[in-house]
C-alpha positions as CSV (number, residue, x, y, z in Angstrom):
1,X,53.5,127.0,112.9
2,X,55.7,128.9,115.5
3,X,55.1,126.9,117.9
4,X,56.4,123.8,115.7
5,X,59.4,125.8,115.0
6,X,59.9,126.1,118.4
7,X,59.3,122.9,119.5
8,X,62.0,121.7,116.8
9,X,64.7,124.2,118.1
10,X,64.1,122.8,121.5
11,X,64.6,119.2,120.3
12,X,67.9,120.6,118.2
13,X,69.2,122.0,121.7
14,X,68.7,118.9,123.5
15,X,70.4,117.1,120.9
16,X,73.4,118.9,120.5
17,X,73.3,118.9,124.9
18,X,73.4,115.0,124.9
19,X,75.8,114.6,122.0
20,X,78.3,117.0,124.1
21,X,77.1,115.0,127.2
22,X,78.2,111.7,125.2
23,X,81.2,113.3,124.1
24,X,82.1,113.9,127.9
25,X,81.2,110.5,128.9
26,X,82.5,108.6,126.5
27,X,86.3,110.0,127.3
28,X,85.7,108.5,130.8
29,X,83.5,105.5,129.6
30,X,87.1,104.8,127.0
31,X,89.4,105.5,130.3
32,X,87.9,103.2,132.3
33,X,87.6,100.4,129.8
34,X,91.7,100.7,129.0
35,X,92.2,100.1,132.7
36,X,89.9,97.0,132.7
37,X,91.5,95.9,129.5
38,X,88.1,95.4,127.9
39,X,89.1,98.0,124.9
40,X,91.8,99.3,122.9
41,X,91.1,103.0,121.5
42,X,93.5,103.9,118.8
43,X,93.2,107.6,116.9
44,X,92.2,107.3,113.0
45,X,95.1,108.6,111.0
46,X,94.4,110.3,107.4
47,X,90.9,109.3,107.7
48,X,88.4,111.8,105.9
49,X,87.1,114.4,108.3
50,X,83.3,113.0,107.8
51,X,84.7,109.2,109.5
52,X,87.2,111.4,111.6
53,X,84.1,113.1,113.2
54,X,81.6,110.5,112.9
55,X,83.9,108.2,114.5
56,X,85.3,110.7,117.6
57,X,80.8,112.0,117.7
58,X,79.3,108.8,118.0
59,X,81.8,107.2,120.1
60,X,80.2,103.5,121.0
61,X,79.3,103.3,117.5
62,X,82.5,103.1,116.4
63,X,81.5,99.1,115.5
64,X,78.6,99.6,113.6
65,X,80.9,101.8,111.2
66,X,83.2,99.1,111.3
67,X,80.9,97.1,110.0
68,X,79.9,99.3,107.2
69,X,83.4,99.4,106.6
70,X,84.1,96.3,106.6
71,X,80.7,95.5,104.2
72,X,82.6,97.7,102.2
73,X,86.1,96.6,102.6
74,X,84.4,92.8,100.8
75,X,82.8,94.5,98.1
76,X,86.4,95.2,96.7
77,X,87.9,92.1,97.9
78,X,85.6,90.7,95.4
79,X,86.0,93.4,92.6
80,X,90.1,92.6,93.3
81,X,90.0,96.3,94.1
82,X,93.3,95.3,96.9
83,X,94.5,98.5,97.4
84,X,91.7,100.6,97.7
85,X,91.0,97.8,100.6
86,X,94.1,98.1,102.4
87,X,93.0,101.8,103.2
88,X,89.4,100.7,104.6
89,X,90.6,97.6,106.1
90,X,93.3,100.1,108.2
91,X,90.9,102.1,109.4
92,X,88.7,99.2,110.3
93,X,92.0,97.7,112.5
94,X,92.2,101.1,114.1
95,X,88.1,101.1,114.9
96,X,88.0,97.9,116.0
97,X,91.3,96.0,116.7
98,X,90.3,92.7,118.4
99,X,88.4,91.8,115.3
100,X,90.7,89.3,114.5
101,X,89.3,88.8,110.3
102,X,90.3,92.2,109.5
103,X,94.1,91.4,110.5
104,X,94.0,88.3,108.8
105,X,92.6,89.1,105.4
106,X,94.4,92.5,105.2
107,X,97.8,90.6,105.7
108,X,96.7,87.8,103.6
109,X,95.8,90.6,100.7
110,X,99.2,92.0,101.4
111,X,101.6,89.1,100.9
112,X,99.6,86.8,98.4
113,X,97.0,89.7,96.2
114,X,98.7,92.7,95.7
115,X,102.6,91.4,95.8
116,X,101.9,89.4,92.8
117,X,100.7,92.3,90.7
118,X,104.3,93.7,90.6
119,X,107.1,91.8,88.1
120,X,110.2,93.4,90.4
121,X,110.8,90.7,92.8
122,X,112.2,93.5,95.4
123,X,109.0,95.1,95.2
124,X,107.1,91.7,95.8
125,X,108.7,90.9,98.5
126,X,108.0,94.3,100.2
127,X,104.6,93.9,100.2
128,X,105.0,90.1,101.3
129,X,107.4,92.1,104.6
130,X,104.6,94.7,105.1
131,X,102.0,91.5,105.4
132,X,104.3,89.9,107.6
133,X,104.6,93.1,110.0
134,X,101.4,93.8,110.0
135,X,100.5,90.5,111.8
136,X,103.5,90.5,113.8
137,X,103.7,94.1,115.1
138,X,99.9,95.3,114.8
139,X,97.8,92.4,115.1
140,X,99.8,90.5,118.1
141,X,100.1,93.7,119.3
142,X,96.2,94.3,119.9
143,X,95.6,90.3,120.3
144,X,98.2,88.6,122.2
145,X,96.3,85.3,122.9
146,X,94.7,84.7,119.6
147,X,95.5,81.6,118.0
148,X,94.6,82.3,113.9
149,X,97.5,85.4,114.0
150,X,100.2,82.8,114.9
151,X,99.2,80.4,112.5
152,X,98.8,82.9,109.6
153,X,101.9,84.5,110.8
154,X,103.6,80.7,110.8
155,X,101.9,79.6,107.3
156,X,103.4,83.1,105.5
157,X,106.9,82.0,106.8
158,X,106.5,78.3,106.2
159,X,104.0,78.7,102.9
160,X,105.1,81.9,101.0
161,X,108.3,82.6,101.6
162,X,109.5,78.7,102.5
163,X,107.7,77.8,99.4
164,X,108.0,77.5,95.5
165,X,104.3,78.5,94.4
166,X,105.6,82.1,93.7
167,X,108.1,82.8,90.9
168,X,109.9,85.4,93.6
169,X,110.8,82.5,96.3
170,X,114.3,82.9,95.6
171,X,114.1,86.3,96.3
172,X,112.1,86.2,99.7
173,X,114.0,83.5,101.3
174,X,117.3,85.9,100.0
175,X,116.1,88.6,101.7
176,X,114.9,87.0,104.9
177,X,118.2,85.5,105.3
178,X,120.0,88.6,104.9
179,X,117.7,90.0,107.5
180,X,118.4,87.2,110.2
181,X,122.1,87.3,109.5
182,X,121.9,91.2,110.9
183,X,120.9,89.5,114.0
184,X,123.2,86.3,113.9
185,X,127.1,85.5,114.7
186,X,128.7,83.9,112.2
187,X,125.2,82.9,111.1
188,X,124.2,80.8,114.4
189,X,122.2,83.1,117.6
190,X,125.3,83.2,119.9
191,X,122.7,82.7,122.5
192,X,125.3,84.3,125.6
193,X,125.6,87.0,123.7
194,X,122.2,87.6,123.1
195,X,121.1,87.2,126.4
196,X,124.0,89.1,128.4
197,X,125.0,91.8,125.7
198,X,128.7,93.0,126.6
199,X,129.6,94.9,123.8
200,X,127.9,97.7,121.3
201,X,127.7,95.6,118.6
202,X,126.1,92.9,120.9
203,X,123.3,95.0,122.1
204,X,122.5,96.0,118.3
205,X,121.9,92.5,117.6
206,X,119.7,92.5,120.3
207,X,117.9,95.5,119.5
208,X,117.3,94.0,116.3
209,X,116.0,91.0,117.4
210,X,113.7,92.5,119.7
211,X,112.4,96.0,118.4
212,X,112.7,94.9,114.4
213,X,112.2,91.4,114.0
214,X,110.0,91.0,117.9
215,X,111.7,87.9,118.8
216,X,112.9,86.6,122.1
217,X,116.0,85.2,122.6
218,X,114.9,83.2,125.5
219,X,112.7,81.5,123.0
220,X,115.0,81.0,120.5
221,X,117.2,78.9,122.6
222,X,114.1,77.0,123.5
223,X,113.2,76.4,120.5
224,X,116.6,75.0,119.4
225,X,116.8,73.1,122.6
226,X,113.4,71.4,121.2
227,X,113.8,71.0,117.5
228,X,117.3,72.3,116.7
229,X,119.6,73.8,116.4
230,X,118.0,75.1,113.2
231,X,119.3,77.5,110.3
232,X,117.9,80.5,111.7
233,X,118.1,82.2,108.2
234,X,116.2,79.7,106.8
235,X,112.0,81.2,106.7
236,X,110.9,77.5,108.5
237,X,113.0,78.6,111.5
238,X,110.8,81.2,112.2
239,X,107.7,79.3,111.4
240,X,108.5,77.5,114.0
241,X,109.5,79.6,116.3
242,X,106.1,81.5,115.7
243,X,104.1,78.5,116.3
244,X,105.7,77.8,119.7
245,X,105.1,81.5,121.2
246,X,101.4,80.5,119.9
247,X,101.2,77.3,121.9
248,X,102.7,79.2,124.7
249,X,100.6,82.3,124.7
250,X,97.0,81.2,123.4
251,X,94.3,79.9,124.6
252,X,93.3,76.2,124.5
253,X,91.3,76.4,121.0
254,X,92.6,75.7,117.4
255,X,96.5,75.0,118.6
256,X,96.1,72.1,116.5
257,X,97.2,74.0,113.4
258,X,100.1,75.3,115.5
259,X,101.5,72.0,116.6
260,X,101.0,71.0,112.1
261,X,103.7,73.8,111.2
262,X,105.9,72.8,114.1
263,X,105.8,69.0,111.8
264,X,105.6,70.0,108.4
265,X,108.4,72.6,108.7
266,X,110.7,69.7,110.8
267,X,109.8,67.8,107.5
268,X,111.0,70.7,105.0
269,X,113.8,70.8,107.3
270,X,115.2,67.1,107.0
271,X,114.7,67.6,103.2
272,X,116.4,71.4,103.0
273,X,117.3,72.8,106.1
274,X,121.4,73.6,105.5
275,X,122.3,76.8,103.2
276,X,124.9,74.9,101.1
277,X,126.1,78.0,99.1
278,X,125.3,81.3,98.4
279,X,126.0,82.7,94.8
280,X,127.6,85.3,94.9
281,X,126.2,86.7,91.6
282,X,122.7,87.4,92.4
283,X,122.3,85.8,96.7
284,X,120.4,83.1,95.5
285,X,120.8,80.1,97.4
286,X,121.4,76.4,97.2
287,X,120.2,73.9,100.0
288,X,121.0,70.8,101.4
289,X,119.2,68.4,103.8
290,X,119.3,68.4,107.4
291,X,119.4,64.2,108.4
292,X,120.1,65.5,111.7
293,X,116.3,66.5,112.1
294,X,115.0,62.7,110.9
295,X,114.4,61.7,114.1
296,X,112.7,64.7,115.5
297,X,110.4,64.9,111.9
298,X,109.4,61.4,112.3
299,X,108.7,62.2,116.7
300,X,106.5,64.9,115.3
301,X,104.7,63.4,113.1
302,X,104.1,60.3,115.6
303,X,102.7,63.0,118.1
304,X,100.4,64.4,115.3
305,X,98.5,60.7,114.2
306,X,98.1,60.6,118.3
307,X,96.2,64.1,118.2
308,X,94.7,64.0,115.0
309,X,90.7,63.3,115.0
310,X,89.6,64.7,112.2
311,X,91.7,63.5,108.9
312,X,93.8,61.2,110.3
313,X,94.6,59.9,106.9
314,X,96.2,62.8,105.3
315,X,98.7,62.8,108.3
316,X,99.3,58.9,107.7
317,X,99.9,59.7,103.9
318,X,102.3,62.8,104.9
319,X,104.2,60.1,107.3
320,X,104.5,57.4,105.0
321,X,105.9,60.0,102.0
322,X,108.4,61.4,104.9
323,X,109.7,57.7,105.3
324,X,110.0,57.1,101.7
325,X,112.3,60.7,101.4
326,X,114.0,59.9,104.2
327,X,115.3,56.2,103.4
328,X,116.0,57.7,99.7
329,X,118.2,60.8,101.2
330,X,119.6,58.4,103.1
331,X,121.3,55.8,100.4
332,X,122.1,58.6,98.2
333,X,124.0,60.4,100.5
334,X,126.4,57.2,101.0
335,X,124.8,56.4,104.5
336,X,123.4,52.8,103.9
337,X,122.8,51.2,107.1
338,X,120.7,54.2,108.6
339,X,118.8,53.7,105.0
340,X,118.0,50.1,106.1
341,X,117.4,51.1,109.7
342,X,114.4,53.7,108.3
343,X,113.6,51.2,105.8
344,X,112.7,48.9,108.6
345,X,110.7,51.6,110.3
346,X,108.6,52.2,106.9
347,X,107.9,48.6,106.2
348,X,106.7,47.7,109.9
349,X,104.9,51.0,109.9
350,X,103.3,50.8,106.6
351,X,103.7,47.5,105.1
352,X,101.9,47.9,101.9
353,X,103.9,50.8,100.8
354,X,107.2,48.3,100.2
355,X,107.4,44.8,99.0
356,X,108.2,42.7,102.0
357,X,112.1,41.8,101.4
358,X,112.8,45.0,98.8
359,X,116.4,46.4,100.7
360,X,117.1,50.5,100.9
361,X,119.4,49.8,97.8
362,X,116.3,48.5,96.0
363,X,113.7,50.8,97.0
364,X,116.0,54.2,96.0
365,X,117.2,52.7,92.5
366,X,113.2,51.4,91.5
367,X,112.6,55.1,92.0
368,X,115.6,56.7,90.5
369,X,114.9,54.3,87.9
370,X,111.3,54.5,87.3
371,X,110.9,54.7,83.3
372,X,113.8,53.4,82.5
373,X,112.5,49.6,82.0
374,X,111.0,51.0,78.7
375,X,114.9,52.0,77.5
376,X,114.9,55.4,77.3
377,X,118.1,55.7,76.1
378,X,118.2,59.5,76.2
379,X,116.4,59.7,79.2
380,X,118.8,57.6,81.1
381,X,121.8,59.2,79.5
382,X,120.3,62.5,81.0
383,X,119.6,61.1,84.4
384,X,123.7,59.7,84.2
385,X,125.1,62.7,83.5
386,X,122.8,64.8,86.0
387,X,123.6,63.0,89.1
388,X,127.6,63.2,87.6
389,X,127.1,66.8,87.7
390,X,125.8,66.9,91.1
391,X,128.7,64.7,92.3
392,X,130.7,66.9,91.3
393,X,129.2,70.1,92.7
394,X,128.9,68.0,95.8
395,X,132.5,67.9,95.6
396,X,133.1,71.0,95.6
397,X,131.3,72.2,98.1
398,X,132.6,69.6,100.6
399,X,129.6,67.7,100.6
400,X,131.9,64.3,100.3
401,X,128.9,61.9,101.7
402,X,126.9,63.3,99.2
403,X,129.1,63.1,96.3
404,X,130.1,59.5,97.0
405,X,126.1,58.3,97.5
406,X,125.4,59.9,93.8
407,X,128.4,58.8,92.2
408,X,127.3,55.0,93.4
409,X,123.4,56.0,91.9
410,X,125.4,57.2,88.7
411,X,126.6,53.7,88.3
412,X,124.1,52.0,89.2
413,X,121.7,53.7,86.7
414,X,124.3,52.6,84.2
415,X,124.4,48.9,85.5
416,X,120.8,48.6,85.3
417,X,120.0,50.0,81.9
418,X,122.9,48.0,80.3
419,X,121.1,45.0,81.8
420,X,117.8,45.9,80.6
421,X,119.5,46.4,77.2
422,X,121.9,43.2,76.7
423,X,117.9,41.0,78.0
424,X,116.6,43.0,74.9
425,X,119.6,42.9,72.3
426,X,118.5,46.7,71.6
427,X,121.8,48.4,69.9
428,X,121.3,52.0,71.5
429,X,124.1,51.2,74.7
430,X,124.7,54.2,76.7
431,X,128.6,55.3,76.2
432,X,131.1,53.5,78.5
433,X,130.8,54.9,82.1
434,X,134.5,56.1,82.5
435,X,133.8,58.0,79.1
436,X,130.9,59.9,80.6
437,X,132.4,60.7,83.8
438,X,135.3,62.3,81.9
439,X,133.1,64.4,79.6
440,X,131.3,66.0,82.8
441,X,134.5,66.7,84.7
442,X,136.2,68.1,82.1
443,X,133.0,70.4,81.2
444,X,132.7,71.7,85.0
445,X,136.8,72.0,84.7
446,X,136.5,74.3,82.0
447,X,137.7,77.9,82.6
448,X,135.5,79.2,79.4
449,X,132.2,76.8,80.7
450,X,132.8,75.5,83.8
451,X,132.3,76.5,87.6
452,X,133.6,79.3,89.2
453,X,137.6,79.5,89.8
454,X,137.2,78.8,93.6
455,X,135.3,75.5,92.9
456,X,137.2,74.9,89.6
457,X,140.4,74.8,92.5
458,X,138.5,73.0,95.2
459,X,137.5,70.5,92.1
460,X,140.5,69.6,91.1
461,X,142.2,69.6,94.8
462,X,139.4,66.7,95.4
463,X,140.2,65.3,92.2
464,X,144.3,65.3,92.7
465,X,144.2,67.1,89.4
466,X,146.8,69.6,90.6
467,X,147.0,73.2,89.8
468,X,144.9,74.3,86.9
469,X,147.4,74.0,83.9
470,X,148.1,77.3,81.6
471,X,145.9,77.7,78.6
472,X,147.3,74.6,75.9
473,X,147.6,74.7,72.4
474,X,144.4,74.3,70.5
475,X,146.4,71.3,68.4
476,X,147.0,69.4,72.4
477,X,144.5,67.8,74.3
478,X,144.4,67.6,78.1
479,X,146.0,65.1,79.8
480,X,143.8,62.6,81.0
481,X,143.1,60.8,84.7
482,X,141.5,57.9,85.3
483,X,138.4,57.4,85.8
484,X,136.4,55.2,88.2
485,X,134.6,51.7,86.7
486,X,131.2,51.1,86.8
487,X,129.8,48.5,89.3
């Protein structure tokens, strides 16, 4: 019996010997793996002492508690237990940093689980940030080359905050612009500046750009050199600005996905990529498209049916939709023959998506139209007096192009239901044109109902109203201006 006791103290000793002999070797084994670049060692912070221990004891083991971890770190992922996996999922970063699925699925649980379980919008959108930096500063930090953190750093950009699928979108693009505007000059990158900071304020921007945001002004003017200049405060900028340090700095596998955002963004772009106005009120913002970008969208997209193997047909659908937006943007914004010029580009390209001799004019009235065969009558009145109301607001905003293309749909919308009407000899005719355009004005002209003074002013410079008269006599009605005719 003694001598088993013995013989177990002797194995105890030479135990704890080797453990401090790992201990020892393991510093140097750590050193000489940072030098190499084959490791990244990173001390656990408000880990319990038992994984604080383990962890610093056992040294090359540190992945097989990862893994235990990260067995771990799933079991809640499916129980929806997010928060109690950020912590787990932190220390696994920490014990293992190149494994790429930790970065991504912590981020992911970030911006798209756990924002959504707060109402406040402010406090959605902080986690959506933190998911956002943890990719941007963390994960590209320990995995400069990888491929899936661009693109999942590009998709929250492009997908979440670009987006309408959450009720806070207004919010995030908001505060995303109001972040890049710290960094902008007179809300475009004065790229001289930026690169050759003369003055205090200059280098701030600078610091910004670099230490907060970790972007590189050498790549922002690339960037706008290839598919700008863009609306930097806009979230699709950044999507694509991610997406080319990707193709830059990763290897040759999965860039596919990189070279998508890079298309589908230029595509959000045509369709929204100018800040029209910012309300005042509460920051939210209206947008306008950006026909500048057609050219480059459609370039893009031709580039992406020449790489795409695997589902060439959702990129052919994606095309043909672009073409349709585009050629419908086009006539409503007043700009006719570049309608027909796309038109003729759709049709050759995808000939059984138009009837053969159907004009621009034709194809964006059949779908501004669509329904209105069966003589909706409130329907269409509704339609009339929407794209009145956005004439108007065009107006205002100096979007003249704009204003005259839906003042000419207005119309037409009228023409064509009081044709469809007078073939029917149905009594329900839509109010005379001139009528309706009156009603509208003088509703956005109101001071109790209408727009905001400054557009109120703007309005009626457009108009050649004049100066807003004084409040009149309840018994007196407003003078009244002439309207234009339909047709």
């Amino acid at each position: 019996m003694k001598r088993f006791s013995l013989f177990k103290l002797q194995m105890l000793a030479a135990a704890l010997v080797l453990f401090v002999g790992i201990a020892f070797l393991q510093k140097e084994l750590n050193r000489q793996r940072s030098e190499l670049g084959l490791t990244r060692v990173a001390p656990l912070e408000n880990a319990p002492p038992v994984l604080a221990f383990t962890t610093v004891a056992l040294g090359g083991f540190r992945g097989l508690i990862a893994n235990a971890l990260w067995i771990r770190a799933n079991d809640m992922q499916l129980e929806d237990k997010f928060f109690e996996q950020v912590q787990l999922a932190d220390w696994i970063t920490k014990l293992q940093p190149s494994m790429v699925q930790v970065w991504l699925v912590q981020a992911w649980n970030m911006a798209y689980n756990i924002s959504v379980k707060f109402r406040d919008p402010l406090d959605r959108w902080r986690w959506v940030e933190q998911g956002i930096e943890l990719l941007r500063d963390r994960g590209l930090r320990y995995n400069p080359k990888e491929p899936l953190i661009y693109r999942e750093l590009s998709w929250f950009f492009q997908h979440k905050v670009g987006q309408t699928m959450d009720d806070a979108h207004g919010f995030y693009k908001y505060a995303w612009a109001t972040n890049m505007s710290s960094v902008l000059d007179a809300g475009r990158p004065n790229y001289e500046e930026l690169l050759n900071p003369q003055t205090p304020a200059a280098r701030e921007r600078l610091r910004l750009l670099q230490d907060r945001f970790k972007m590189d002004p050498v790549i922002m003017k690339k960037v706008d050199a290839l598919y700008g200049p863009l609306e930097w405060r806009l979230p699709e900028a950044s999507a694509i600005y991610w997406a080319v340090v990707g193709l830059e700095k990763s290897n040759d596998k999965d860039l596919l996905n990189l070279r998508r955002v890079i298309y589908q963004c230029m595509h959000t772009v045509v369709l929204r990529g100018r800040i029209v106005h910012v309300r005042q009120s509460d920051g939210l913002m209206s947008y306008g498209p950006d026909l500048t970008k057609i050219s480059l969208a459609h370039e893009g997209y031709l580039k992406m049916l020449a790489e795409e193997k695997e589902k060439p047909d959702a990129v052919t659908r994606a095309h043909r939709n672009f073409l349709k937006e585009v050629v419908y943007l086009l006539y409503a914004r007043n700009r006719r023959e570049e309608a027909e010029q796309w038109m003729k580009i759709l049709r050759e390209r995808y000939p059984e998506a138009v009837p053969k001799d159907q004009t621009a004019e034709q194809f964006a009235l059949a779908r501004l139209t669509e329904g209105i065969s069966n003589a909706n009558h409130n329907r269409t009145r509704a339609l009339i007096e929407s794209l009145l109301f956005s004439h108007f607001e065009s107006l205002a905003v100096d979007d003249d192009d704009h204003a005259a293309g839906l003042l000419l749909m207005a119309s037409k919308v009228n023409d064509y239901y009081n044709e469809v009407i007078s073939k029917r000899g149905a009594p329900l005719r839509l109010d005379p044109f001139a009528e309706m355009y009156q009603r509208v004005r003088d509703e956005l002209l109101s001071p109790q109902s209408g727009m905001a003074p400054a557009y109120r002013a703007r309005l009626r410079t457009k108009l050649g109203l004049g100066n807003e008269p004084p409040p009149a006599p309840a018994t007196n009605a407003p003078p009244a201006t002439a309207a234009p005719k339909s047709g």
